[in-house]
C-alpha positions as CSV (number, residue, x, y, z in Angstrom):
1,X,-14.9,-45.7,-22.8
2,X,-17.3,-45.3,-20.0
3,X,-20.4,-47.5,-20.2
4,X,-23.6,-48.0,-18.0
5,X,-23.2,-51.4,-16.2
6,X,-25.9,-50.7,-13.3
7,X,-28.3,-47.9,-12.3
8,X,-31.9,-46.8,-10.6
9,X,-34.1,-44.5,-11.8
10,X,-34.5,-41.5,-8.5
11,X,-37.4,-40.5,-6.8
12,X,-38.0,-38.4,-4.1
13,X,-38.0,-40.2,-0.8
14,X,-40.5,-39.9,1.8
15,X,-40.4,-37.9,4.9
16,X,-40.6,-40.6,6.6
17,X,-37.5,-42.3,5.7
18,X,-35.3,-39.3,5.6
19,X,-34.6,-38.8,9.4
20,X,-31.1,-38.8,10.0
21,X,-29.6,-40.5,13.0
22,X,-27.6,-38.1,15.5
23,X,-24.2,-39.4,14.5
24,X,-25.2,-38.9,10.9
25,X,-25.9,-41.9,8.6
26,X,-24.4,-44.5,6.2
27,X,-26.2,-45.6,3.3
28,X,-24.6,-49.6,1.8
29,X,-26.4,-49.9,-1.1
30,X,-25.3,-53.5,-2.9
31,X,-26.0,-53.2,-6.3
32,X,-25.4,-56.2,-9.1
33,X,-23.5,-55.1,-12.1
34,X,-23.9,-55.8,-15.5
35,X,-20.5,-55.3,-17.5
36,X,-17.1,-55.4,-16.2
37,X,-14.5,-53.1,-16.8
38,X,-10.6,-52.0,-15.7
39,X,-12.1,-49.2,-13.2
40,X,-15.3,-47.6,-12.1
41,X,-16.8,-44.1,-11.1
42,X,-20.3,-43.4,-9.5
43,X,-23.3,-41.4,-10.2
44,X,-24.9,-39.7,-7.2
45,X,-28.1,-38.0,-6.9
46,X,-29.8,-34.8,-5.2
47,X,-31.8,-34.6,-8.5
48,X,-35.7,-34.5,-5.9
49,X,-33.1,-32.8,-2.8
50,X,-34.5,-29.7,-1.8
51,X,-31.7,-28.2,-0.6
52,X,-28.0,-28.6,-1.4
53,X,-26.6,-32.3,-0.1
54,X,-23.3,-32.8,1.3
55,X,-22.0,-36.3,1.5
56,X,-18.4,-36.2,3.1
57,X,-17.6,-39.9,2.7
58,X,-17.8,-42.8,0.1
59,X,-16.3,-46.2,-0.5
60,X,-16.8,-48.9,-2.8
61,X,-15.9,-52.2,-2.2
62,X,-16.9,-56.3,-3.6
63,X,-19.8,-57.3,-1.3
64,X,-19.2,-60.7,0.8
65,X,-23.1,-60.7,1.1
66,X,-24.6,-59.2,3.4
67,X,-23.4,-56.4,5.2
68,X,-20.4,-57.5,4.9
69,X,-17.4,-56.5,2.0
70,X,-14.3,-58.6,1.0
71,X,-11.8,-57.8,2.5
72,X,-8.5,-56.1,0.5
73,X,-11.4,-55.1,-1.8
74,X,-12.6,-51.4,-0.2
75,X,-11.8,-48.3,-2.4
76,X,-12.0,-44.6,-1.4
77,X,-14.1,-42.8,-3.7
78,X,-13.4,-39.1,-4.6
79,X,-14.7,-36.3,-6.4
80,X,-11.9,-33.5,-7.9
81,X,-9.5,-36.0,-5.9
82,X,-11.4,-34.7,-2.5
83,X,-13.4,-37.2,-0.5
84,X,-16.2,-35.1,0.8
85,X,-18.6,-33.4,-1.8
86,X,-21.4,-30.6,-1.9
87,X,-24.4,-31.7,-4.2
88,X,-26.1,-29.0,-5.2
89,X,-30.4,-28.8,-5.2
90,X,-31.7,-31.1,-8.6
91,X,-28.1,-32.1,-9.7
92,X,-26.4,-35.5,-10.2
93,X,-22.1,-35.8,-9.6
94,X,-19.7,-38.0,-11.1
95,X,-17.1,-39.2,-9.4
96,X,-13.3,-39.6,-10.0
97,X,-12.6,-42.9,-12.1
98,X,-11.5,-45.7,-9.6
99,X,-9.1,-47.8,-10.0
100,X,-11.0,-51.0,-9.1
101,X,-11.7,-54.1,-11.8
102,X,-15.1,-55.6,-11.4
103,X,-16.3,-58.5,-13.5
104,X,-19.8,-59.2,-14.9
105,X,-22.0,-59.8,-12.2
106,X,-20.3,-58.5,-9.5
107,X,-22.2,-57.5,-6.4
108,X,-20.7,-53.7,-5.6
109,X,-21.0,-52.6,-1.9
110,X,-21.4,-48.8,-2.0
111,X,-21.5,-47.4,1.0
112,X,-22.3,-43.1,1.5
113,X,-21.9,-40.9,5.1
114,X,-24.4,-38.1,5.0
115,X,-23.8,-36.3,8.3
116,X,-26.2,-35.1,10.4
117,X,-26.6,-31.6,9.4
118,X,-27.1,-32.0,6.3
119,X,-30.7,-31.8,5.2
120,X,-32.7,-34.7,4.8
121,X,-34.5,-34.5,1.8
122,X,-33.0,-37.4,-0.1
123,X,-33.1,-38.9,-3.7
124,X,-33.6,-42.2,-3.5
125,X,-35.0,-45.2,-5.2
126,X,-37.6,-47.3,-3.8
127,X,-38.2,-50.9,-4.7
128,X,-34.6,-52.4,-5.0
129,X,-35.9,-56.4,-4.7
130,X,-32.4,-56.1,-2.6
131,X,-31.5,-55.9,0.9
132,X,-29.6,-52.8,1.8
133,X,-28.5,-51.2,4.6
134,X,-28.4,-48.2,7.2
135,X,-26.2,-47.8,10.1
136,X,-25.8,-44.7,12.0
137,X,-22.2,-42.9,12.0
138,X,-19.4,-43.2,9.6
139,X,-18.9,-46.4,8.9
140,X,-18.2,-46.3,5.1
141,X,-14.8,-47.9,5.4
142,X,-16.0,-50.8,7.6
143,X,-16.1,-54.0,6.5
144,X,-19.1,-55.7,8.6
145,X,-22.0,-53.2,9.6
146,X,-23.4,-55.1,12.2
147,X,-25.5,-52.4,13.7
148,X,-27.1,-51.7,10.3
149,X,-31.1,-51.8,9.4
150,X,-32.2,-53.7,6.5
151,X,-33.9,-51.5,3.6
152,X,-35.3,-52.7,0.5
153,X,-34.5,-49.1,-1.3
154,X,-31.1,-47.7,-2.9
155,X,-30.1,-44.3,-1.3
156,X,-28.1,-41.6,-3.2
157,X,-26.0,-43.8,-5.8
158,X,-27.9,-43.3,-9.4
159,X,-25.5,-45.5,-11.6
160,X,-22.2,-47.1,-11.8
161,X,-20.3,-47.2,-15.0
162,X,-17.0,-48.9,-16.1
163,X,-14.4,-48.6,-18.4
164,X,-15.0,-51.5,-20.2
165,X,-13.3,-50.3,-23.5
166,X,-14.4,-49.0,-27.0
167,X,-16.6,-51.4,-28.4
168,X,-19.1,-51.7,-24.8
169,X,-22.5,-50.7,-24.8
170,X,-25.5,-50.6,-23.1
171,X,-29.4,-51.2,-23.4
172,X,-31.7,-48.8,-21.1
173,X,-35.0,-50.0,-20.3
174,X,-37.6,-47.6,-19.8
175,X,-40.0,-49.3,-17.5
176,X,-42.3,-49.9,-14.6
177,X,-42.6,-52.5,-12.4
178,X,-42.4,-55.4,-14.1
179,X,-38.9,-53.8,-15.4
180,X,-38.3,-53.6,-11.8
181,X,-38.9,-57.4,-10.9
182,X,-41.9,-56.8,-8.5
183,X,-42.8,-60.4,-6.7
184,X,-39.6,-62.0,-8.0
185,X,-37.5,-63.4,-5.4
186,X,-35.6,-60.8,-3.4
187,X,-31.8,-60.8,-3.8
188,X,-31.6,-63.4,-6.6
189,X,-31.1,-60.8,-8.9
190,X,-34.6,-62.6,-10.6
191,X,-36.1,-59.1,-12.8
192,X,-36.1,-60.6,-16.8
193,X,-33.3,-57.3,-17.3
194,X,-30.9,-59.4,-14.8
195,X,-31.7,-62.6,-16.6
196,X,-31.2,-60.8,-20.3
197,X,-28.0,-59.4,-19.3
198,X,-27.1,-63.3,-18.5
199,X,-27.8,-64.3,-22.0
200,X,-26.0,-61.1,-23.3
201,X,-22.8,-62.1,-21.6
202,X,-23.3,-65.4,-22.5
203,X,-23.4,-64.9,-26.4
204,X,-19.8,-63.8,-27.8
205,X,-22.1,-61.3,-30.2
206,X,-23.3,-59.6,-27.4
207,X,-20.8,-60.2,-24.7
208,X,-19.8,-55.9,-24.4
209,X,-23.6,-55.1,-23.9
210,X,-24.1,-54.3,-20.6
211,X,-28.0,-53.2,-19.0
212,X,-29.2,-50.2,-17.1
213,X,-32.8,-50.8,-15.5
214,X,-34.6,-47.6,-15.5
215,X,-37.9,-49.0,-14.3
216,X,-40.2,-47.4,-11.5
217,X,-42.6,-49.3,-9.8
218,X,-46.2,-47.7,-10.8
219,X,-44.5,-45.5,-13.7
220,X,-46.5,-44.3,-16.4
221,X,-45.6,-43.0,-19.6
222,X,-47.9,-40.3,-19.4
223,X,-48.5,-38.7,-16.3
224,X,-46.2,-38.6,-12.6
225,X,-47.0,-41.3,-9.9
226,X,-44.5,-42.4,-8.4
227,X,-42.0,-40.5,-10.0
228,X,-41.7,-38.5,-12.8
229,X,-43.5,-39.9,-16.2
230,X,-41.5,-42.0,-19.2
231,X,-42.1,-38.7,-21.3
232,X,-40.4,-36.6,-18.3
233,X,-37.7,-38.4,-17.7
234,X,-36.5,-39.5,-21.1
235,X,-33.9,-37.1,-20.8
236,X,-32.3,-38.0,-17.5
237,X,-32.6,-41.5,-17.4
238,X,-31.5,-42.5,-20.8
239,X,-30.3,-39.7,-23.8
240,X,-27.7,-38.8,-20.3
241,X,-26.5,-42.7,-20.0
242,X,-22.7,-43.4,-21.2
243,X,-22.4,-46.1,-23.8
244,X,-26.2,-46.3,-24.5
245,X,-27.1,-47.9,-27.8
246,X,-30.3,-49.7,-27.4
247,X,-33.9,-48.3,-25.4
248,X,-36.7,-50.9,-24.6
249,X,-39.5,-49.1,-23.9
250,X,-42.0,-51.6,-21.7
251,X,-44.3,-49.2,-19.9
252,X,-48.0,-48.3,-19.9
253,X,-49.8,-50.4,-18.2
254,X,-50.3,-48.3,-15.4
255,X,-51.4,-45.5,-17.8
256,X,-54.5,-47.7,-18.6
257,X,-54.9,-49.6,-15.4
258,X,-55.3,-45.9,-13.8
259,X,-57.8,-44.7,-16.3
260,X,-60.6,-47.0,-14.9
261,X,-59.7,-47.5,-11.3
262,X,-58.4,-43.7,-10.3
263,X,-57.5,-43.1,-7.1
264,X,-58.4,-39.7,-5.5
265,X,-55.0,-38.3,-6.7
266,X,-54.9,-39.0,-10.3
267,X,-58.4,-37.5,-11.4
268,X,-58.2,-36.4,-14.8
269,X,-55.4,-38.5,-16.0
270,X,-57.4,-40.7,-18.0
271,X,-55.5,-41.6,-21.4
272,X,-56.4,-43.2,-24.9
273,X,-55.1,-45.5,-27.0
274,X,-54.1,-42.8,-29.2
275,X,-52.5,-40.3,-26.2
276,X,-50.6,-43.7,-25.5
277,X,-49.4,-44.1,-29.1
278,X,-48.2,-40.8,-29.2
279,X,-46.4,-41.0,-26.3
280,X,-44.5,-43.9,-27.9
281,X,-43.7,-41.8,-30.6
282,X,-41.9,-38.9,-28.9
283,X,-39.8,-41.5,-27.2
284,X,-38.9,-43.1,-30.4
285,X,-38.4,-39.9,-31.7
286,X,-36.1,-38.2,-29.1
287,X,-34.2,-41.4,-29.1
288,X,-33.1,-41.9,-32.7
289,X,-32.1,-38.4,-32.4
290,X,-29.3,-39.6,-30.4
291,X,-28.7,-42.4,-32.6
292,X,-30.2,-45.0,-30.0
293,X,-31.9,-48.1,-31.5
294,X,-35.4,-48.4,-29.9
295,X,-36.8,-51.8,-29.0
296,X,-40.9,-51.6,-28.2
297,X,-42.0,-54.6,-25.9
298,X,-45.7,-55.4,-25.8
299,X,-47.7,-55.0,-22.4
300,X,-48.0,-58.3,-20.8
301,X,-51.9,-59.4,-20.1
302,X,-53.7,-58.4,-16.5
303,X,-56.9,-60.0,-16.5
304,X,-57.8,-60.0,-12.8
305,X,-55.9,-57.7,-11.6
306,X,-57.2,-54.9,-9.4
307,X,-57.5,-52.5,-11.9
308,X,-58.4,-54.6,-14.5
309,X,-61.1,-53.4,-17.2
310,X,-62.6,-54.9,-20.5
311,X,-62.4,-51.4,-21.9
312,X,-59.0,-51.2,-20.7
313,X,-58.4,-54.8,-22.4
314,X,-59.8,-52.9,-25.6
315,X,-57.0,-50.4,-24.9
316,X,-54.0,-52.4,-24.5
317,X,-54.8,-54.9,-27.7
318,X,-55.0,-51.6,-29.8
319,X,-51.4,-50.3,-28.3
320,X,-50.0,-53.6,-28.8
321,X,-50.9,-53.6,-32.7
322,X,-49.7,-50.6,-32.9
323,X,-46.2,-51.7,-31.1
324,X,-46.0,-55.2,-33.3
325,X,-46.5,-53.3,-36.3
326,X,-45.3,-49.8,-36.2
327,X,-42.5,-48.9,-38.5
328,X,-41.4,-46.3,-35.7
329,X,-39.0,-49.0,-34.0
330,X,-36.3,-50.8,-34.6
331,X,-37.4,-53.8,-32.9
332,X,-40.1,-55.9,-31.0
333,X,-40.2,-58.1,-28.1
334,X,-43.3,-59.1,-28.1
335,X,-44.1,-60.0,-23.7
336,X,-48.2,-60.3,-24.3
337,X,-47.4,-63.3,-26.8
338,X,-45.1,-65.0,-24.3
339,X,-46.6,-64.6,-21.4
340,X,-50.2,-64.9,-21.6
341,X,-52.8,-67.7,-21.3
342,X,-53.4,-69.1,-24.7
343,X,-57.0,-70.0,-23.9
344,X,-57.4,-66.5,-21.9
345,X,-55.2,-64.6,-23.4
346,X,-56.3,-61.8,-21.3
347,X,-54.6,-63.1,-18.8
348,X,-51.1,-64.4,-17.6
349,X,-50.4,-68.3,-17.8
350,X,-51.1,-69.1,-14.7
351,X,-47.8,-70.8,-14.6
352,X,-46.2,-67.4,-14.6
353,X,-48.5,-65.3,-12.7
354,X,-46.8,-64.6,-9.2
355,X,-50.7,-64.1,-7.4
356,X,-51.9,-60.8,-8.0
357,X,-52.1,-61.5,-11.9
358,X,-50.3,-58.6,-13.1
359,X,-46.5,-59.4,-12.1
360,X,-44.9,-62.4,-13.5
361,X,-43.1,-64.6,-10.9
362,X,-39.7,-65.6,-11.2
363,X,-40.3,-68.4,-14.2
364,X,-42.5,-65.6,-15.7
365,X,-39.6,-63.1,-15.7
366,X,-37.2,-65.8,-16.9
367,X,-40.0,-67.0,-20.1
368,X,-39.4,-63.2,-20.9
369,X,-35.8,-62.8,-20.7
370,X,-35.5,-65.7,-22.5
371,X,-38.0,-65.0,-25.5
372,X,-35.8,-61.9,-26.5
373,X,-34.0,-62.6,-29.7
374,X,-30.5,-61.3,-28.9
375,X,-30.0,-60.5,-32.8
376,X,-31.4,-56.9,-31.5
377,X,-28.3,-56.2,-30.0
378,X,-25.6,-57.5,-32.5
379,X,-26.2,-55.2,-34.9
């Protein structure tokens, strides 16, 4: 059975980033998986393409770190056993199953050729907390790209699955960017999902449940920002993920951060405790439909962060009553209680607060990860 093991919520990617180079241009996107399995196949995206996307190359392949892949490890991806592929405008492909074992953990080297002239609207996601890579040509197959760039975003590839048998699953989390691991340490694979799916593995109740991280950095659960809302992309990025059992939804902070420090853009998106609650609810809702178990988390204190606010403060304590004590999930994990201050409980312990006192540092993402009660998932 095919199950999620890794994936990145898409967004469109800026103008600014999407000039191709002359010889056309490979994307290496090193991405950490979650669950191993006897093969693999890819998820690629043109979902925010405005125009149909051809990518005529793709390999996968262990990475060595780096740039670099091990060697004897490179596979030839395909799609309808043909190597080059048309994406049409808004769609995601699968690709042929490959015949390539990966254990938990492994770090995947995925490397796409978009040529030249192909348009250059691309779907991409943009705060990885990884180094990837950009090297003009096609140099999918190669093992050391030593004229790449270093990015911190993940071009094109959406998800990898695995065939990691009948009785796998996965848990989505619907989040923002504290799903994301903002301020942990880049490339140590740091964000409290990577740290859960460490204590997953390492309890034999748990051991087939494999995580798929579908924060956005600046999400909301109510309006578009960054990329499309919770409520938008429900959906997309988690009724349409293989093998998912289990949702955490941990988002909506932004929702209230925004409604007392707006920006220019986002007038008129002010939102309510109530508007927030509801929000919850058609998530729940739309989930359980599918028969997914959903897991609310409670939004971690900001006290002194930029958009910080004691009416907003008034906000968040009413959602997180309503998220302890709801009957509307399956579950709680309750973040506020483990990561605040107890004499300021407002804000984050300052042991945990990574300097801008919204995003946990690394031992704040780790208190998190570790405060989950992994009974949740054994069920």
């Amino acid at each position: 059975m095919w199950t999620g093991s890794w994936a990145a919520a898409p967004v469109a990617a800026p103008a600014a980033v999407n000039n191709p180079d002359p010889d056309g241009t490979t994307y290496r996107d090193i991405v950490h998986l979650s669950l191993g399995g006897n093969a693999i196949r890819l998820r690629i995206s043109n979902e925010f393409g405005t125009a149909p996307l051809t990518v005529t190359s793709v390999h996968a392949a262990l990475s060595a770190g780096g740039a670099v892949t091990q060697p004897g490890t490179d596979h030839t991806v395909t799609f309808g056993g043909i190597e080059s592929v048309m994406i049409p405008t808004g769609s995601v492909i699968v690709s042929d199953p490959v015949a390539m074992p990966v254990k938990p953990f492994a770090n995947l080297a995925v490397s796409l050729y978009v040529p030249a002239e192909s348009p250059s609207s691309l779907t991409y996601h943009q705060l990885a907390m990884s180094t990837n890579y950009i090297a003009g040509g096609n140099l999918t197959g190669t093992t050391d790209l030593v004229t790449a760039t270093k990015v911190t975003s993940w071009y094109l590839l959406k998800a990898v699955e695995v065939d990691a048998g009948n009785n796998a699953s996965s848990i989505v989390i619907l989040g923002a960017s504290i799903s994301e691991g903002f301020n942990s340490t880049r490339d140590k694979n740091a964000r409290w999902p990577d740290l859960l799916g460490e204590r997953l593995q390492g309890n034999k109740a748990t051991s087939q449940v494999g995580i798929i991280n579908e924060g956005i950095s600046g999400g909301r659960l109510l309006h578009d920002v960054t990329g499309p809302s919770a409520l938008a992309r429900v959906d997309r990025d988690v009724l349409a993920q293989p093998g998912a059992k289990y949702l955490i939804v941990a988002i909506g902070t932004n929702d209230i951060g925004r409604t007392f420090f707006p920006l220019p853009a986002h007038k008129n998106e002010e939102v309510s405790a109530e508007q927030l609650i509801w929000g919850y609810q058609q998530i729940a809702s739309r989930a359980h439909a599918r028969g997914i178990k959903v897991i609310a988390s409670t939004l971690n204190p900001y006290g002194g962060a930029a958009y910080y606010n004691t009416e907003g403060e008034q906000i968040r304590k009413v959602v997180n009553t309503f998220l302890r004590t709801s009957k509307v999930f399956d579950g709680v994990i309750d973040f506020d209680k483990t990561t605040q201050d107890p004499s300021h409980p407002e804000n984050l312990l300052p042991a945990y607060d990574s300097g801008d006192h919204l995003h946990p540092n690394d031992a704040g993402y780790k208190a998190m990860a570790d405060s989950i009660d992994l009974n949740l998932f054994a069920k």
